[in-house]
N, C-alpha and C positions, 0 to 999 in steps of 0.2 A: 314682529316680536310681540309677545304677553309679557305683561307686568305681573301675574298670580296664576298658577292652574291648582286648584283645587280638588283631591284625590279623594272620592268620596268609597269607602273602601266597603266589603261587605263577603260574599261566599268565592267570588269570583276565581279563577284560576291565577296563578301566579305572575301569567304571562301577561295580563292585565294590566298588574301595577308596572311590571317592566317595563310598558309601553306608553304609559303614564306617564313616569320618570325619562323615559326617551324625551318625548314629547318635549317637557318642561327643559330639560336639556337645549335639545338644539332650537328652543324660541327662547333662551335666556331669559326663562322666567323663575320666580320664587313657586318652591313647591309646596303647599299646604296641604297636610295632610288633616283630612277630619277623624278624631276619636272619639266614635261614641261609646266605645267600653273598652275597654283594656280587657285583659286576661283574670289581671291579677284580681283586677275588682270584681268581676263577674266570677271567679270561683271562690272569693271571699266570699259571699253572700246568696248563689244561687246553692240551691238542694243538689242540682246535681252539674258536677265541675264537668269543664270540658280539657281537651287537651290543651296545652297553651301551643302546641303546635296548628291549631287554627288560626291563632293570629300572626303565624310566622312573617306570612307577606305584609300585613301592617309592620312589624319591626322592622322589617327591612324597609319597606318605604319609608321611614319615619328617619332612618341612617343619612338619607339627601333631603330630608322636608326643612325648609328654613321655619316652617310653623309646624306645631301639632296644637290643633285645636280642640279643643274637648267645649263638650256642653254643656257644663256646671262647674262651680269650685270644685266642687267634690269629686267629680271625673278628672279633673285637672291634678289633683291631688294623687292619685295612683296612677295620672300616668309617670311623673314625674320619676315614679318607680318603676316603671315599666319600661316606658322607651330611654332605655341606659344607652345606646350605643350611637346618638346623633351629633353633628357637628356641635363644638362648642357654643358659637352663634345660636344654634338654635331655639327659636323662643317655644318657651309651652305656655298660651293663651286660652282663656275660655268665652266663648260668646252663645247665651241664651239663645234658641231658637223659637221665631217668633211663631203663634198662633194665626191663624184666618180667621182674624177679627172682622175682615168684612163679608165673610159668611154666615159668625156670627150674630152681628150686628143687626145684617139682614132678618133674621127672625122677631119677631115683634107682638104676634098675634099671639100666643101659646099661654094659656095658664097652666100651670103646676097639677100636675093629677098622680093619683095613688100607682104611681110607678117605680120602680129601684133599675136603673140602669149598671151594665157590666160590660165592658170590650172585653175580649177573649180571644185568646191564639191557640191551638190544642196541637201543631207540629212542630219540634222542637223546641218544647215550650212550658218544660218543667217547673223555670223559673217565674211563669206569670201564675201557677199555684191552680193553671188547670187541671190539673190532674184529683184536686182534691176540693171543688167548686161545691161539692153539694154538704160539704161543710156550714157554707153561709147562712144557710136555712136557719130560722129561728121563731119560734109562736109571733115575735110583732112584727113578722112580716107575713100574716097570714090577711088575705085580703089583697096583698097586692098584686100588679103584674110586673114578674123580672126580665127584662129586656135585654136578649144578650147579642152583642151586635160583633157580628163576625166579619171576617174579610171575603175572601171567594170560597173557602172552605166549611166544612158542614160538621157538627160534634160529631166523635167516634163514636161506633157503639156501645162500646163498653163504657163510655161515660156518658150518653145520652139514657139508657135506660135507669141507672140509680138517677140520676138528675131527674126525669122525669116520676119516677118512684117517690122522690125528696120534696118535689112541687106538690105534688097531688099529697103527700103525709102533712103541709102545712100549707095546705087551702091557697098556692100561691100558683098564678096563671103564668103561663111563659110563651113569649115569642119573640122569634129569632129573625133579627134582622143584618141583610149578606150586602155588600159592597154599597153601601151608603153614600153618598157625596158630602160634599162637607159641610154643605147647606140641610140636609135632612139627617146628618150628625147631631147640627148642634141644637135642631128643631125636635130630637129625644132627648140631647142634657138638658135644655129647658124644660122640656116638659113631665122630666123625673122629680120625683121626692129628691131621692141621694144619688151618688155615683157610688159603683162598690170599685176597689184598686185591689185585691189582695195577690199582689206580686211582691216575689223575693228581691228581686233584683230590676233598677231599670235604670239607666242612662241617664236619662231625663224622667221620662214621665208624661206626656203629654192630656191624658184625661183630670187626672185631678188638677192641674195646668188650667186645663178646659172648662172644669167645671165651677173654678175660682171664676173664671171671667164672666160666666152664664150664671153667677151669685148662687151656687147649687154646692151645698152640703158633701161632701165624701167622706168615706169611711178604708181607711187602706193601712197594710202595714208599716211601722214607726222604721223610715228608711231615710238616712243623711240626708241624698238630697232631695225627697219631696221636704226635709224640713228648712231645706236651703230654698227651694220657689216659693213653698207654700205661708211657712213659717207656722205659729201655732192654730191654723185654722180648719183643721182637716183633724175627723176623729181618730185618730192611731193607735192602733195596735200592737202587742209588743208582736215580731217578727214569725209568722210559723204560730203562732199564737191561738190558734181558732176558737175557741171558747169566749176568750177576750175581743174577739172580732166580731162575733154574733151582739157579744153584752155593749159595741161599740154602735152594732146599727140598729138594737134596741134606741140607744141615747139617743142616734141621730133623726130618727123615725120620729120619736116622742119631743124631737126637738122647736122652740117655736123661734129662736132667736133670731135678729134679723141680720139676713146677709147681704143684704145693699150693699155695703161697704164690700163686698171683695172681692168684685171690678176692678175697683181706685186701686186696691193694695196689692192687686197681682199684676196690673197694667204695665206697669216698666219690664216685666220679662216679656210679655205676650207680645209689647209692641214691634210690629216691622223697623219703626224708624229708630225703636235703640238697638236693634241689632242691625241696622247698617251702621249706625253712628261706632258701635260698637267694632263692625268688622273694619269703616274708614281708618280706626285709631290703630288697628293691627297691621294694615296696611302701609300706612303712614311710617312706622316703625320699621319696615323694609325699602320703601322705596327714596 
């Protein structure tokens, strides 16, 4: 028998979760399901909505899950509105997801050099505001190098030639860094000026997250929950904003203020050991 199986959901086909839900079934276990966005909240706030018949198979697995777990208050908050149709029992619990502080950690040697760091997704990917990146450009960031650190994937055409047109119009270097480990991750947040975040929509959040812990400056749009991890330490933008967002990494750029302190103040989300503590207490509540 299992005490918990945990349905971590995503593009998959339908017959996935059904077999999931089997599974949990006949070893008499509790099903949790993880929510990292709802429908409702991802067409609340992304540019361009999707059908909510994408997340069909999450609703349905959410009908037998004794948990829906979401990532933040604020996920937790629509889904309550979302997943309408689950057992009455059913808890809706939130538990932060922790950082790789000890990859982190491990970086030591790095000083701070005239760099602005940017993660970027360009497939399916309206809502991280790739499609309109060379927005960011600004005269005080002329001098820099922007560092836009990809997954296995390479910018489209059609956005790498204005991107490149928009570097070179303000004297700014760029290079592009593809499948990173999580050790030569956080050896670029340290070693940036700022993190740039300007997405519509995200879950969680995990760079400006990241770059709290690595005491590195970010500049992203003004969105619930980076204000629920971050709280007021990341320069914000009003949403879609771009004007406001250049005049935000002006500030950040010209900034000298010290960020020691926000480590200490982002550490209770980052840490591995509050979110076991965290997942123990969810647990406990079932078994």
């Amino acid at each position: 028998d299992f005490d918990a199986v945990f349905l971590t959901p995503g593009t998959s086909k339908i017959g996935f979760y059904d077999r999931v839900e089997l599974f949990s079934i006949e070893r008499n276990a509790h099903l949790l399901l993880i929510n990292f966005e709802s429908g409702n909240w991802f067409n609340a706030l992304s540019p361009t909505p999707r059908p909510l018949s994408d997340w069909t198979p999450w609703r349905k697995a959410a009908q037998n899950a004794s948990v829906v777990l979401s990532s933040t208050q604020e996920s937790k908050k629509w889904a309550l509105d979302f997943y309408t149709s689950c057992w009455d029992y059913t808890l809706f619990e939130f538990c932060y997801p922790p950082i790789n502080t000890p990859a982190a950690d491990s970086i030591i040697d790095v000083e701070t050099q005239d760099r602005i760091l940017m993660f970027m997704r360009f497939s399916t990917s309206s809502h991280k505001g790739s499609g309109e990146i060379t927005k960011i450009f600004c005269e005080a960031m002329r001098g820099y190098t922007l560092v836009i650190v990809l997954g296995k994937e390479t910018v489209p055409k059609k956005i790498a030639v204005p991107l490149l047109d928009a570097a070179q119009r303000f004297g700014v270097r760029l290079e592009f860094k593809q499948r990173l480990t999580d050790v030569e991750k956080f050896r670029e947040i340290k070693s940036a000026r700022i993190l740039l975040f300007p997405s519509y929509f995200e879950g969680f959040g995990y760079p400006p997250v990241e770059a709290q812990y690595c005491n590195v400056n970010c500049v992203a749009f003004d969105l619930p929950v980076l204000r629920e991890t971050c709280g007021d330490r990341l320069y914000l933008a009003e949403k879609g904003n771009w004007p406001e967002l250049r005049k935000k990494i002006s500030e950040a750029l010209a900034d000298a203020r010290d960020t020691s302190g926000f480590r200490d103040e982002i550490a209770p989300i980052t840490s591995f050991e509050t979110a076991t503590a965290c997942l123990e207490t969810i647990l406990q509540k079932l078994l």
